[in-house]
C-alpha positions in Angstrom: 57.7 137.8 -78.4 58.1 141.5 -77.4 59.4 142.0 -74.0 58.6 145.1 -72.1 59.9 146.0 -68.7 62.8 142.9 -68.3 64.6 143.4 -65.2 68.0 142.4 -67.3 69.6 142.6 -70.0 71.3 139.1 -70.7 74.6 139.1 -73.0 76.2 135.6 -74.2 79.5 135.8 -74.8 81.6 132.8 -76.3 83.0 130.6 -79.2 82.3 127.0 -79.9 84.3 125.3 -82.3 81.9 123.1 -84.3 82.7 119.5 -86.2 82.9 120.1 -89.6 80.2 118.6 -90.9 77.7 121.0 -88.9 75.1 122.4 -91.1 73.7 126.0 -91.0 70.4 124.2 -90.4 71.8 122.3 -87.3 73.0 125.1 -86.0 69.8 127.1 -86.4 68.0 124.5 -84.8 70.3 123.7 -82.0 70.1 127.5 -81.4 67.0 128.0 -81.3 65.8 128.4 -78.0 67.7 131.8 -78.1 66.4 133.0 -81.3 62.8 132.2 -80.4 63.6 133.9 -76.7 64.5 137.0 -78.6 61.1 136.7 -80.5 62.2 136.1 -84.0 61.7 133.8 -86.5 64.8 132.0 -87.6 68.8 132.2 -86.7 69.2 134.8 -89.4 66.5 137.2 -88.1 67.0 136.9 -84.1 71.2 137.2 -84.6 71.2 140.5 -84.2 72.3 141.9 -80.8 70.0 144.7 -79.3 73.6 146.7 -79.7 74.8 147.8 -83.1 78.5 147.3 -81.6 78.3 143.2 -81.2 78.5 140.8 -83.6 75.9 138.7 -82.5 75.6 135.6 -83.2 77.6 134.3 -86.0 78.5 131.1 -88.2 81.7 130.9 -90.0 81.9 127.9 -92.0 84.8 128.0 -93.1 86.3 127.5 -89.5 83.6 125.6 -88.5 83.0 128.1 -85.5 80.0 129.3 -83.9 80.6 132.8 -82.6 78.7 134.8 -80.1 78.7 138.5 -78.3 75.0 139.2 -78.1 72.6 140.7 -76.0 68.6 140.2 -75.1 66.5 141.8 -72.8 65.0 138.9 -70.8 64.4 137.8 -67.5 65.6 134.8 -64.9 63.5 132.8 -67.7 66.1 132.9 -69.9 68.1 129.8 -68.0 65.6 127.2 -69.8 66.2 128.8 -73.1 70.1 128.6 -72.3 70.0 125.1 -70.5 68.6 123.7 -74.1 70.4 125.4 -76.7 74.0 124.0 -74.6 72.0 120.9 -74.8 71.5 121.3 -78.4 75.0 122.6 -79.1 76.4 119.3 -77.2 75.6 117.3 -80.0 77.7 120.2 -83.0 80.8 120.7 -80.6 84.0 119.4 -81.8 85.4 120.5 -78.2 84.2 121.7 -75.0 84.1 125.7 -74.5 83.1 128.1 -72.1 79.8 130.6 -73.3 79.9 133.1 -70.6 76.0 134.7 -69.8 76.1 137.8 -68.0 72.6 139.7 -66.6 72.7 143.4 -66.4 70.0 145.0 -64.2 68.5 146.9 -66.7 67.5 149.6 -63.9 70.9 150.1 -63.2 72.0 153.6 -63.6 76.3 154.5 -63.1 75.2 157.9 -62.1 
């Protein structure tokens, strides 16, 4: 879903080490309430951060670590999309870790 106008812009910032016999497909569907906020279609396609600069949203096997620095325009809806993908990531954590969310007012101008 397009989103035009959002006050914010919301950026999720965190890693999550994973138990190692977390899938790619567990992931993407414990995820995604945020790929499906940011109005894609699968993991893959909605990992991309609205800035070229971030990562995103990334899955390294090997250490069995989900990784995130990504950013979505959105609004104060995006709380339910967050409150079930932590849900959903409950179940893959190895260990408790902080995901910091941050909203920008996206009318905010520094000058």
């Amino acid at each position: 879903m397009t989103r035009y106008n959002t006050p914010f812009e919301i950026h999720v910032h965190g890693e999550v080490p994973l138990r190692a016999t977390v899938s790619f497909e567990q992931l993407q569907e414990a995820l995604k309430p945020l790929w499906k906020y940011a109005g894609s279609k699968s993991l893959a396609a909605g990992a991309a951060s609205v800035y070229e600069e971030e990562p995103g949203i990334q899955f390294d096997a090997h250490k069995h670590l989900l990784q995130m620095c990504w950013t979505v325009p959105g609004d104060e809806d995006f709380r339910q999309a967050l409150d079930e993908m932590c849900m959903g990531l409950n179940e893959l954590a190895e260990i408790g870790a902080p995901i910091e969310v941050t909203f920008y007012d996206s009318d905010f101008n520094e000058e």
